[in-house]
N, C-alpha and C positions, 0 to 999 in steps of 0.2 A: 465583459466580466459578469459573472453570471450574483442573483442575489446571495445565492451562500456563502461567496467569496466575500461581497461585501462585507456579510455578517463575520465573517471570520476575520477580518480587517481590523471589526469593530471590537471581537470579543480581543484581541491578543494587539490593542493599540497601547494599554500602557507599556509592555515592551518595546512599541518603537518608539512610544513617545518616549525613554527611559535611557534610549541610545540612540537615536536620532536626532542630528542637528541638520533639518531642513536648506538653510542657508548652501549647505555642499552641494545638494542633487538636486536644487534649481537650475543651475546651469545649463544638465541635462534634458528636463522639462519646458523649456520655454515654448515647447510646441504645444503643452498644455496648461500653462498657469500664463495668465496675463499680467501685464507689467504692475497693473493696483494689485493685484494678488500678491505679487513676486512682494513688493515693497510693502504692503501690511505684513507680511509673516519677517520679513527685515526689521522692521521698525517693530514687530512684539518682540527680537530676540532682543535687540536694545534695550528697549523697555522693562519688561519682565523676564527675561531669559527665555535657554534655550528649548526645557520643556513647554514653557505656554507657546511658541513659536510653534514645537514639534506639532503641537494638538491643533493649532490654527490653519498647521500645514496638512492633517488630518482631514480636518472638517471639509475643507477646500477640494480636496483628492476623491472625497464620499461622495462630491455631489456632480463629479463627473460621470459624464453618459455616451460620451465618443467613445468609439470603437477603438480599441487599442491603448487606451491610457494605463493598461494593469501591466501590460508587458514594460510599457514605457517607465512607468515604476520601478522594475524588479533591473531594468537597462539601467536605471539611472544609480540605484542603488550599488549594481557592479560596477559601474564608472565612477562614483565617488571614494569607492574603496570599500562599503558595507557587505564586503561579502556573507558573515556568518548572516545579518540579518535577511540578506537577498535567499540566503538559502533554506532560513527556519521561513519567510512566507510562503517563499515556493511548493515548498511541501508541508505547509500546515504544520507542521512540528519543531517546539520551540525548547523542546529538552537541555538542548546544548546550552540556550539563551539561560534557561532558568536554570540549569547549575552553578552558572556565574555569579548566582545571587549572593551565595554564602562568603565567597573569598573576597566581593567587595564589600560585604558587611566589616569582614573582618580587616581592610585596606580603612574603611573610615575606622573602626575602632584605633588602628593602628595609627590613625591620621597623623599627629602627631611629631611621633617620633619618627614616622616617615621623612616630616618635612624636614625636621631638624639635623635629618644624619646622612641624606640624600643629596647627591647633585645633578640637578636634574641633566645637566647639560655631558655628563659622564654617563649616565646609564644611558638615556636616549638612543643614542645608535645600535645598543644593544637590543632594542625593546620596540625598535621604530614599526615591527612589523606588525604590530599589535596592537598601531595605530593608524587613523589617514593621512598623509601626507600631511596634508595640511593645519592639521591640529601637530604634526611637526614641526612644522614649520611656526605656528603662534606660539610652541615652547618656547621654542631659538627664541622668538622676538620677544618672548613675556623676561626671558631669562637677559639676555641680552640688555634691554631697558630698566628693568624693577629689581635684577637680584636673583639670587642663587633660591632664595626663598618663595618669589612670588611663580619663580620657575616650576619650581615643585608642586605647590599647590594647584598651577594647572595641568600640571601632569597627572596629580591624582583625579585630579576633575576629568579627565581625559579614560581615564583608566578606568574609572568607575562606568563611563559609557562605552564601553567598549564590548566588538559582539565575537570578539574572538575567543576561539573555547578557549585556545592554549597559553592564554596572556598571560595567568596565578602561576603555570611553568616557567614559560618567559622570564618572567623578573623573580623567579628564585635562582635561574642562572644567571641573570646578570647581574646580581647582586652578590651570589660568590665569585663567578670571575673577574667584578673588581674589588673582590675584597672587604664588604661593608662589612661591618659588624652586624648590623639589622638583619642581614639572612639569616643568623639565628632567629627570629622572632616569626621567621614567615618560609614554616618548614612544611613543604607536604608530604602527605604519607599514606600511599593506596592501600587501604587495609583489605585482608583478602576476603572478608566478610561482606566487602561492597558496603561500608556505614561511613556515615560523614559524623565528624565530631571535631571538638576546640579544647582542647586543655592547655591549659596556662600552667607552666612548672616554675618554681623560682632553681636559680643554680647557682652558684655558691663562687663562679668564678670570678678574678679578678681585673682579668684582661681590659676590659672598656668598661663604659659607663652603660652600654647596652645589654652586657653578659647577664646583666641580671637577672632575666626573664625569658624562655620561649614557650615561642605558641607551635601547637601542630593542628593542621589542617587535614581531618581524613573522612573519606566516605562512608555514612551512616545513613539511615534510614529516613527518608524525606520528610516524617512527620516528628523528626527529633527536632525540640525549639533551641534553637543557638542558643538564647537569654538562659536556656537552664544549667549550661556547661559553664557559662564565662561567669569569672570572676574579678573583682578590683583588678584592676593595672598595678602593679607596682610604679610610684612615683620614679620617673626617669630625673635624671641628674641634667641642670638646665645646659651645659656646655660636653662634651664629650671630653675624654681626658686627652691631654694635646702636650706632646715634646716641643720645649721650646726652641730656639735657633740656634748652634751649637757654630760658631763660625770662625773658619781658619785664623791663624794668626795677621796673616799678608789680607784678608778681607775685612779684618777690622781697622788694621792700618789704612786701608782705601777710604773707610767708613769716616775715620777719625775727625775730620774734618767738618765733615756733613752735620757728624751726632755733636757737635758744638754751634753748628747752626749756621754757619757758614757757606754762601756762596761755591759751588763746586764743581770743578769737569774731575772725573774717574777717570782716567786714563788706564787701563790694563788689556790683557793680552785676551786674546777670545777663547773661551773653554775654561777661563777661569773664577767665572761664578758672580760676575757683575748683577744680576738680578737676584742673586741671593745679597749680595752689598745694599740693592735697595731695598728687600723684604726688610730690613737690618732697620735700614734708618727709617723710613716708612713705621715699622714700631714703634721705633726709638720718638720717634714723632707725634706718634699717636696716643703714648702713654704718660710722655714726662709731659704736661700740661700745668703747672703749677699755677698759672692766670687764669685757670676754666675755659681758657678758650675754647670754642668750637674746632677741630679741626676737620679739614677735607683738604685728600691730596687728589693732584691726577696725574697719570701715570701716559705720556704720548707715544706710540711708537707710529713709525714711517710706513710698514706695511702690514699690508692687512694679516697674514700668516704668524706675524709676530706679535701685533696686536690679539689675536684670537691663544698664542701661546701663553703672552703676559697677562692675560684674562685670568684664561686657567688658572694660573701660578697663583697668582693674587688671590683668586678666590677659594682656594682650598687653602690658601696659610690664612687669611683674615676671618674670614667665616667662622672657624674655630674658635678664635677668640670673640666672637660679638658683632665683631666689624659689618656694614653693608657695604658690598661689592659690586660694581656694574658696569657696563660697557657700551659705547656707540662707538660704527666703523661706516663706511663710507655704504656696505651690503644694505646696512637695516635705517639707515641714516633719516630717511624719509618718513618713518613710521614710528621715531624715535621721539617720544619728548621729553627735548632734551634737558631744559630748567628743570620737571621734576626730577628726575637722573639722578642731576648733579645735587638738585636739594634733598633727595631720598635718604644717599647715600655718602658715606666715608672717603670710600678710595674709587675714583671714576678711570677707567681705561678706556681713551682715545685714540684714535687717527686723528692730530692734526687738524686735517683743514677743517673735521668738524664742529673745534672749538673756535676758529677762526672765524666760519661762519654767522656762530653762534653769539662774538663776542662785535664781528660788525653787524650783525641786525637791533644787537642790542638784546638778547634773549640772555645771555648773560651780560648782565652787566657791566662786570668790571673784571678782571684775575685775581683782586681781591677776595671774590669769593673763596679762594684757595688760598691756603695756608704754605703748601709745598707742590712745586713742581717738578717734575721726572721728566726728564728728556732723553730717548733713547735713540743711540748712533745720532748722538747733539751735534758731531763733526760736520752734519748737513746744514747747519746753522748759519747760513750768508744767504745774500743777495733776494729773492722773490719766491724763497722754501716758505711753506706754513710755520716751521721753527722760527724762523725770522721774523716773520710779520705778528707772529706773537710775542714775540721778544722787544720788537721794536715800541708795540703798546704798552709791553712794563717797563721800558728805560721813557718813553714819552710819560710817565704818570709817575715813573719815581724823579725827572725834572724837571714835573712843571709842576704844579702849585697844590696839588690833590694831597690831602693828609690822610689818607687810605691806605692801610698797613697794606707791604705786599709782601707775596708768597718767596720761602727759600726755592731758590733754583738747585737743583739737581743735573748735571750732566753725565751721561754715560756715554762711551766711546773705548775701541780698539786700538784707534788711532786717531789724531788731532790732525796729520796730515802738515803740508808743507806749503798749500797754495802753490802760489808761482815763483817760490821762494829758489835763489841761485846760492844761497848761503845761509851760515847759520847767523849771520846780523837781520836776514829776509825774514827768516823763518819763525826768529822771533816775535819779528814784528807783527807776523801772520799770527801767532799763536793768543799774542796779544790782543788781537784785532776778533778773535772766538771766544775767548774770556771775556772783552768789552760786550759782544753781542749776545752773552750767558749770564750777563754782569757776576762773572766767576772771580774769586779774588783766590782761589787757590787748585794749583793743579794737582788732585791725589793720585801717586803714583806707587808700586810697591818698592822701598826702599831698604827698610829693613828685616826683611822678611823675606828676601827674596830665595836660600834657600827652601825654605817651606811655599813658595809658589813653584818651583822648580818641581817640587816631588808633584806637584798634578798637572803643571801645564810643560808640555816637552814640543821647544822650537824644531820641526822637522827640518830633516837634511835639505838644501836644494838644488835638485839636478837639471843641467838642462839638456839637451836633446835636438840635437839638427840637424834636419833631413832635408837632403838634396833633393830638389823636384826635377820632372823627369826631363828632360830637354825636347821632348815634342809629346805633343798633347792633342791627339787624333780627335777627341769629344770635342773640342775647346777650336779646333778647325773647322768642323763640319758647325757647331753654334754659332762660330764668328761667321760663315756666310750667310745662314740665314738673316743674322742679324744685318749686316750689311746689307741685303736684299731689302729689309724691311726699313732701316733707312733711307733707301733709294728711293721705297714708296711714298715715306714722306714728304721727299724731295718733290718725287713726280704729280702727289697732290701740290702741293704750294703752285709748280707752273700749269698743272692742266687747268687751275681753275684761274690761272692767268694771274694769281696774286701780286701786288706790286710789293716791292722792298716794305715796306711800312709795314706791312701784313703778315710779313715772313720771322714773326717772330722775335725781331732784334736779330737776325740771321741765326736763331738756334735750330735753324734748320740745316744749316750748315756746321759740321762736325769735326771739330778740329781735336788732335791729338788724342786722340778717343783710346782708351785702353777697356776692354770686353772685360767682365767679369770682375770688377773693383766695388770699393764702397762709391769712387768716386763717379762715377759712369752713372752709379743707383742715383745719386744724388744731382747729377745731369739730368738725366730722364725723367724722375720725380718734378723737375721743376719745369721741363719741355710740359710735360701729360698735364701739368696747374696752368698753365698758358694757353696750351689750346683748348682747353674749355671754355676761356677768357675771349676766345677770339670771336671778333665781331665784324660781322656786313651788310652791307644796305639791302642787298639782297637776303633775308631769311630762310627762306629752302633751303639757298645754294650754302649755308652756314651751319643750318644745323646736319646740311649730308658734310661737310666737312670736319667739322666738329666732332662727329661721330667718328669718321675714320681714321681719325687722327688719333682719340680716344684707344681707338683699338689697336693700334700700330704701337704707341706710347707703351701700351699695357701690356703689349707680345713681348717685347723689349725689355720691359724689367723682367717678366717672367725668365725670360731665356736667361739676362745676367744672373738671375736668382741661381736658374742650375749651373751657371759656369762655376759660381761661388760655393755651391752644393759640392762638386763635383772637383774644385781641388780638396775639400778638409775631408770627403767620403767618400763614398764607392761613385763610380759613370751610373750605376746599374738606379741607383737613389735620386741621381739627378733625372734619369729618363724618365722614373717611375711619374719623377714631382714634373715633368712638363706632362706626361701622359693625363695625368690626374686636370692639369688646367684644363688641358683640350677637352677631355672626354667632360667636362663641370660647364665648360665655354662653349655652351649651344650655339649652333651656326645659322643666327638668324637672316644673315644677310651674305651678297656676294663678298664682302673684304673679308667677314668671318668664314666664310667659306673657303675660300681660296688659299689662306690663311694656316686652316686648318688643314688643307691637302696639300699645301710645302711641308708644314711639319711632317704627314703621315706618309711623305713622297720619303722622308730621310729615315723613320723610326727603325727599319728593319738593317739599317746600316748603322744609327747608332745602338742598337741592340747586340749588333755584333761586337764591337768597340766594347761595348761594356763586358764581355764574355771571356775579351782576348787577354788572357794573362798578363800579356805583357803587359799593358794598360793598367794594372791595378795600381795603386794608392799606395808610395812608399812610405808615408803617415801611419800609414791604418799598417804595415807590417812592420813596423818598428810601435805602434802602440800594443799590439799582440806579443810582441817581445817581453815588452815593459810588464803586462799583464800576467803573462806566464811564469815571466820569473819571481814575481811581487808573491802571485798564488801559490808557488813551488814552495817558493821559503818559507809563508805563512798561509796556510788553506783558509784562516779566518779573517783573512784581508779585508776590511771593508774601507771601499773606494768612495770619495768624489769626483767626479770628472764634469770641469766645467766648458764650456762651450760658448762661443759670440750669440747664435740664433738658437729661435724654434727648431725649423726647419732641418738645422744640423743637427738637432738633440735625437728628434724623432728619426732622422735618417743612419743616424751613430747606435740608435736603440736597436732597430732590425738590423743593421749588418752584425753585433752582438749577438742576435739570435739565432741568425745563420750562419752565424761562423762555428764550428763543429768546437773549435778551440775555448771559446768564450761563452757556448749560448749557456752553460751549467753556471755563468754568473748572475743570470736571470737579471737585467737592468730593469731599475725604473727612472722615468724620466718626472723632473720637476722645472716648470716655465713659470713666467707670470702671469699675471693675470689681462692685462690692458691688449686692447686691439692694435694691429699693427699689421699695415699692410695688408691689411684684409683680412689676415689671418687671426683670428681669436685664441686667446689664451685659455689657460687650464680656469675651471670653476674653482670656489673655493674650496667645495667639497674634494674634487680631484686631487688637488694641492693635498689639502690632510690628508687622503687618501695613500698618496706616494708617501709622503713624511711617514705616517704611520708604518708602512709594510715596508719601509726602508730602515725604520726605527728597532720595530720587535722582530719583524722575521730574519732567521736565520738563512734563508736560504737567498735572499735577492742581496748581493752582494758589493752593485756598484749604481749612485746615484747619479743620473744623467743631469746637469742643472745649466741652467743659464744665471743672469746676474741676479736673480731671487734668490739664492742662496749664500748671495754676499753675506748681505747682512741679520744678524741678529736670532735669525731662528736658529732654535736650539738643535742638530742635528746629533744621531747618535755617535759617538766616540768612531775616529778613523787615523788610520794609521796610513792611508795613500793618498794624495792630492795630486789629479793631473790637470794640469792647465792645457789645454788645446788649442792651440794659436789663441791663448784668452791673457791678454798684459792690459791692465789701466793705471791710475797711478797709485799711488805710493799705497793710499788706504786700501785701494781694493787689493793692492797682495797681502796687505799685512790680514786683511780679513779672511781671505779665499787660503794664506797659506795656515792661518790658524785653525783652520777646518781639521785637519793631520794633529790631534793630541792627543794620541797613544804614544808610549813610547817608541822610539824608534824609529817614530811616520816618517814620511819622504813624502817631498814635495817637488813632483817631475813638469817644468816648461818643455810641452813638442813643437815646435815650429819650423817651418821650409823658406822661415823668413830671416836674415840675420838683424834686420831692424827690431821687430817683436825681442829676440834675446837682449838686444842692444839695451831696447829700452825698458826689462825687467832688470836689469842689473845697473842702469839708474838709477831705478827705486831701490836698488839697495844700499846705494849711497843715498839717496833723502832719504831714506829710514833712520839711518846713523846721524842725520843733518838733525832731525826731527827730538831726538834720542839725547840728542847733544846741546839743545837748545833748551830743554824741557829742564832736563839738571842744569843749566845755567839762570834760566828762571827761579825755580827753585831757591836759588841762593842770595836771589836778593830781597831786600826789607820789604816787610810785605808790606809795609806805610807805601813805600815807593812804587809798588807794584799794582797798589790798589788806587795813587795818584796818577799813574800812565794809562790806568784802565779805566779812569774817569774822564780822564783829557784827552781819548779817542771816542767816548760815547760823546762826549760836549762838541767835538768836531764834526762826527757823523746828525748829532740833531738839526745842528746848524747848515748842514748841508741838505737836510729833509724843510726844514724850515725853509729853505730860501726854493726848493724846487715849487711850483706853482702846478701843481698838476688836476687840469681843468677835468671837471665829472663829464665825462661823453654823454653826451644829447641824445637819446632816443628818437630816433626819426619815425614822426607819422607819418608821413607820406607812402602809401599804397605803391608793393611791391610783386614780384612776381618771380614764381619758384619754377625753373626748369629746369629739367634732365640733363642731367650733368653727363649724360651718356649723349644722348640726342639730340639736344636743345629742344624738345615738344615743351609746350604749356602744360604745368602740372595745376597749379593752383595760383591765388593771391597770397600775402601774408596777412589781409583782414580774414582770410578764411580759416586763419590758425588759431586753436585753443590750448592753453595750456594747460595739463592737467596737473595736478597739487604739484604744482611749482617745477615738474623735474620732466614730463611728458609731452608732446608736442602732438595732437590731433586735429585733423583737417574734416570742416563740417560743410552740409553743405551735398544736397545734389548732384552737383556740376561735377565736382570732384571724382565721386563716382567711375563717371566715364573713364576716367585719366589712369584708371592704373586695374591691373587684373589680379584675381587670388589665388592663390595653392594652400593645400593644408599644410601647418606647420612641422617641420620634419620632427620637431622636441618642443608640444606645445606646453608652456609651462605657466603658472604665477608668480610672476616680480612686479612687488610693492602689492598696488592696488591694481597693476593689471593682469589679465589673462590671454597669452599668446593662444591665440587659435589658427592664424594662419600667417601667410609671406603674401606681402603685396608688392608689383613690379611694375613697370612703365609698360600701358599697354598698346606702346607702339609696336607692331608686329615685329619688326626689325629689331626692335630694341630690347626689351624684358630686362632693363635695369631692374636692380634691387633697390627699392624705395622706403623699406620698414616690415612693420608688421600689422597683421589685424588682429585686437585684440577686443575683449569684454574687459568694460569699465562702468561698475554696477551694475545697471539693468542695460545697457547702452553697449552696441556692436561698434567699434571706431576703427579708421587707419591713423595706424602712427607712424611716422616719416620721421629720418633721418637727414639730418641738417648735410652731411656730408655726401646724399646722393643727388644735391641741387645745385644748380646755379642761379645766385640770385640777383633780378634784373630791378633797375630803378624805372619805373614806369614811366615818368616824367622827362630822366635824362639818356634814359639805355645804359650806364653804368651799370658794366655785371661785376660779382664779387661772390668768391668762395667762402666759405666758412667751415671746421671743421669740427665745431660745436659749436651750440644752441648758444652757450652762456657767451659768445662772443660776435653773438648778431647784433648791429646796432639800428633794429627796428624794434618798434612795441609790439605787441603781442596781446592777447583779451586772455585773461581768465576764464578756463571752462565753469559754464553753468549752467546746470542740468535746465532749469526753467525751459533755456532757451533750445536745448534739443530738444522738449518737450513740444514745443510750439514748432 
């Protein structure tokens, strides 16, 4: 870098310092700031913020003299995401930069009523591109923790450093495409004169509390002073004017109950506005306070999709009035703190286990802190759910000896369900038994009002649909020999290596009444492929080459059953695709992979054919084309759910959609969960929204692919089609999945090639009636009596918790060891494991090193406090198991390992043992401490 550059560094540094937050494009630099550097300009953004950091980071950067640090610079700055500023140093010209000056002048003037009329967590996506990811990502979390408010104020803080010319555009669109009222006040206006100017007009409308005033923003002459133009603010009005809750007659009756203070499960149909029931009482709650009390509610839901919906909801009706609104989910969990939260704020929106946590560490004290509790889809409420175990701590404190007021319970539910109920005397008593564990003393159902629930919620027709399967199944022959073959192998390993009976598994080597392509079979081989990891010999070579090939035999095995199961609900052509994909993913490190992989490739061009041959196709899939056509004939504005058992089927049901010339104008999107399974990972939360949304407003994608995430609770847009795809559980989950259909008119179609699946839907339609009929039988009796049987099952269950003695499991010190759960090689000890802020698993150390190789990460990303930068593997040559990730934590390069790629062995005894999370090892562990990586 030459000295002019320098100088020109120096003359145009309050720009960067102005919009630069150093902390981001460290990352990229570590070839030139050393680790004391890195952590002084860290520890000044703590300290003093982000400008003296910027300048420290400055000063630091001037006094480099290696070759190359200026381009490293201008790299780091486009990898952080500073494009505008990478481009005004590039070329010395900061025009763009200092235009921006006036319109954030005029964002702090407007500070304000920015804050007060904005949600931050609503514009965001709109505006995201105007910022760095990761100052997106501190919204989410500032908004998520602290409120709708403190969300905002760092979004302006964000905004005001921001080097993007088109951001003052930006957020005047996305402020009229949701509709604020504030985009009156922040109007631009290119004048043809080329002059920038601010006038402030009053206007006389009376629409909102913000009509009072606009500002316009136009281009003038660089030496005109802002302060000459601007004049007083007209005082804004401290609340915006807000319609209050106008609510049906049948959702006050649900309420009735609640807004008397009373113990309560909601029982009502889905689609008919149970979260506006608790907006209802939730006020009702919040306002009649005649004792002064304090109040705070929280508000639980099961999944995170419905958690991030009841957020929303919550906090655009509360906020209006005063309320502080906030939220922790399992995503932001870690970064959460969570005592302020709950002490911050009114109404807190949970996940569950996070209060569960919270209230065994002791971070919350007691549920006494809450006044009212909301349970959403409370029907979950038994046996080792988070509902329960939170439930179980306010029936242990409301009878044992505490004089600590507790909170009203809240239940909501579609359905209460039936247990294992044979009758309506069972069912009762099940009903009974979720009441005691909600300490519910009254069931609100819609009674008198039930035509006025009628006109909004309409019980869809239900048909069902039986299709013959084909009587020879050509894919499903050529699969079964492979499989067969590949059991032989396993066979022929257990005798070449001379194994005696003892060794052979409990003989699940041997294969009895074996049917290909079942859950049952999945469920065989799942626990064969957990066993021979297990397996142990005197000999260690000959163990871990066993061990390994067994591993892979196990693994060929579910795959192939995967596509038999593929391959009756979808196309042959879906299932080939999905074993193509394993092999071509399943590097053939060694001879059994090898071999392995050239049986399959020996068949492909024969089941290729198989999948082509007409005759072969899927009487499913043209009887669901049927269904499809006719639904779209009668009504072109059909909007579908189509639920489904797996991923796997979602995705493979999406493209035969798209290629079916019939279908693909229905444009599907698919909606999974989230949790790993199988190897297979589920949708992001963003994906999730992502489908929910363009399945919600767009007109043109007409049919939602879902698996069981769509059971519950998230609000979906109005449909009129429900088809079940070989998809029946019990009672609750039809009456949820069929209440998806509430348009009028909807139809609710079961397809199945199985007569049990119909069998056992039209079960549930008698325990629905069983359900229905027990509920109005309760109902009628004294609620004295009601409330003394729901005391004298909670006094029975404590006394059964009382007398269980259940011992805290002992932490074993003793010195352990982590192998390849692929290969049996030596990975690590578990004295070599650190654990990062409570939730991270890093292995330090040397040694370790050797044991495993890197690749760059295909989607390196930041979660929590880490940063994915690469994939680490078992770097046995043969092997290349997947062991984790390598990532940046703070100044510190680390590998982080998955509990579930090990086997872990007791050094002492040779005892090996599985785990498939961290939280259910029963070995200690060290706390990561920097010191000690330091040393």
């Amino acid at each position: 870098m030459t000295a002019e550059e320098k100088r020109n560094l120096e003359f145009f540094g309050d720009h960067i310092r102005n919009i630069l937050d150093p902390t981001y494009v460290l990352f990229y630099m570590t070839d030139w700031f050393s680790q004391e550097n890195i952590q002084s300009i860290q520890a000044m953004k703590t300290n003093k913020g982000v400008t003296a950091a910027a300048t420290l980071f400055l000063e630091f950067l001037l006094k480099f003299e290696e070759n190359g640090w200026f381009q490293g610079f201008l790299d780091a700055l486009h990898g952080a995401g500073y494009t505008g500023l990478a481009e005004a140093i590039q070329s010395w010209n900061f025009q763009k930069i200092e235009k921006l000056e006036k319109p954030k002048l005029l964002l702090k003037i407007l500070h304000k009523e920015f804050k007060d009329n904005i949600h931050a967590d609503i514009i965001l996506p709109r505006i995201s591109e105007c910022l760095i990811n990761q100052q997106c990502e501190e919204i989410r979390q500032v908004q998520n923790n602290l409120g709708n408010i403190a969300g905002t104020e760092k979004l302006v803080e964000y905004l005001l450093r921001s080097d993007k010319e088109n951001w003052p555009k930006v957020l005047k669109l996305a402020l009229e495409a949701e509709e604020y009222e504030f985009s009156k006040l922040w109007i631009l206006e290119e004048d043809t004169n080329g002059t920038k100017d601010i006038e402030m007009g009053a206007s006389q409308g009376e629409e909102s509390g913000v009509s009072a005033m606009q500002i316009y923003y136009k281009e003038e002459s660089e030496q005109q002073n802002f302060s000459e133009n601007s004049c007083l603010l007209p005082e804004m009005p401290e609340k915006p004017l807000y319609s209050p809750l106008k609510p049906r007659s049948y959702q006050l009756e649900l309420a009735s109950p609640a807004l008397e203070g009373k113990n309560t499960i909601i029982c009502a149909p889905t689609g008919c506005g149970k979260t506006f029931v608790a907006l209802l009482i939730c006020e009702n709650h919040l306002t009649n306070n005649p004792a002064g009390q304090k109040r705070k509610i929280v508000f639980l839901a099961t999944q995170v999709p419905v958690y991030e919906q009841q957020k929303s909801v919550f906090t655009k009706h509360f906020e209006r009035l005063g309320y502080k609104v906030a939220g922790i989910c399992g995503e932001i969990a870690e970064d959460a703190p969570v005592e302020h939260v709950v002490d911050k704020n009114d109404i807190i929106v949970l996940t569950p286990q996070i209060l569960v946590n919270n209230v065994k560490s002791g971070t919350i004290r007691s549920l006494s802190v809450f006044t009212l509790m909301i349970f959403d889809e409370c029907h979950n409420t038994s046996k080792k759910h988070p509902y329960n175990v939170l439930m179980i701590n306010y029936l242990d404190q409301k009878l044992g000896i505490s004089a600590s007021p507790l909170p009203q319970v809240i239940g909501l539910t579609a359905s209460v369900g039936v247990g294992d109920a044979k009758d309506k005397s069972d069912t009762i008593e099940h009903i009974c038994q979720l009441c005691a564990c909600l300490d519910a003393s009254v069931i609100s159902t819609v009674k008198k009002n039930v035509s006025d629930l009628e006109q909004v919620v309409y019980k869809p027709e239900k048909v069902f649909r039986k299709v013959e399967p084909k009587p020879v199944n050509k894919f499903k022959f050529v699969i079964s020999k492979l499989m067969e073959e590949t059991e032989n192998l396993i066979e022929k390993t257990f005798k070449g290596f001379g194994l005696t009976p003892e060794y052979q598994l409990e003989n699940l080597s041997k294969i009895q009444n074996r049917v290909f392509g079942t859950q049952k079979y999945e469920q065989w081989i799942i626990d064969v492929h957990k066993k021979c990891m297990l397996l142990q010999m005197e000999d260690k070579t000959k163990e871990r080459r066993i061990c390994k090939e067994l591993f892979l035999y196990t693994s060929h095995l579910r795959k192939y059953n995967d596509a038999l199961i593929i391959s009756e609900d979808a196309r042959i052509q879906d299932a080939v695709r999905y074993l193509k994909e394993f092999f071509r993913e399943a590097e053939s490190f060694d001879e059994t992979e090898q071999y392995l992989t050239h049986r399959f490739e020996e068949k492909v061009q024969e089941l290729e054919y198989i999948s082509t041959d007409p005759s072969n196709e899927n009487l499913k899939l043209d009887e669901l084309t049927f269904i499809l056509e006719e639904q779209y004939h009668q009504n072109p504005e059909t909007q579908t759910i189509f639920f489904v058992k797996t991923r796997a089927l979602a995705d493979a049901l999406k493209k035969w959609m798209e290629e079916n010339p019939k279908l693909s104008s229905l444009k599907p999107v698919v909606l999974t969960g989230r949790g790993k399974r199988n190897q297979n990972k589920g949708m992001t939360l963003p994906s999730q929204k992502g489908a929910l949304d363009t399945f919600r407003t767009s007109g043109e994608n007409k049919i939602l692919i879902a698996t069981s995430v769509a059971d519950e609770g998230i609000d979906i847009a109005q449909c009129n089609l429900v088809i079940l795809y070989e998809y029946v559980g019990n009672v609750i989950k039809m009456i949820q999945t069929r209440g998806r259909g509430r348009a009028r008119g909807s139809k609710c179609f079961l397809l199945s090639s199985k007569e049990e699946v119909i069998e056992k839907e039209q079960i549930n339609i008698h325990k629905e009636k069983m359900m229905n009929d027990a509920i109005e039988e309760l109902q009628t009796w004294n609620e004295e009596v009601f409330i003394r049987k729901i005391h004298h099952l909670q006094l029975q269950e404590k006394a059964i918790r009382d007398n269980i003695i259940v011992a805290k499991p002992q932490l074993e010190e003793s010195n352990k060891r982590l192998l390849c759960r692929k290969c049996k090689v030596f990975a690590c000890h578990t004295t070599d494991i650190r654990v990062v802020e409570d939730t991270h698993h890093i292995v330090i150390g040397d040694a370790f090193k050797e044991s495993f190789v890197t690749e760059p990460h295909p989607k390196p990303k930041r979660f929590g406090f880490l940063e994915k930068t690469g994939k680490i593997f078992c770097a046995e040559s043969s092997c290349h198991h997947d062991w984790g990730v390598f990532a940046r934590y703070k100044t510190f390069d680390v590998p982080v390992i998955k509990i579930d790629s090990f086997v872990v062995e007791d050094v002492a005894t040779g005892l090996q043992t599985l785990y498939s999370k961290w939280k259910h090892c029963n070995f200690m562990m060290i706390p990561f401490n920097a010191r000690e990586m330091s040393n």
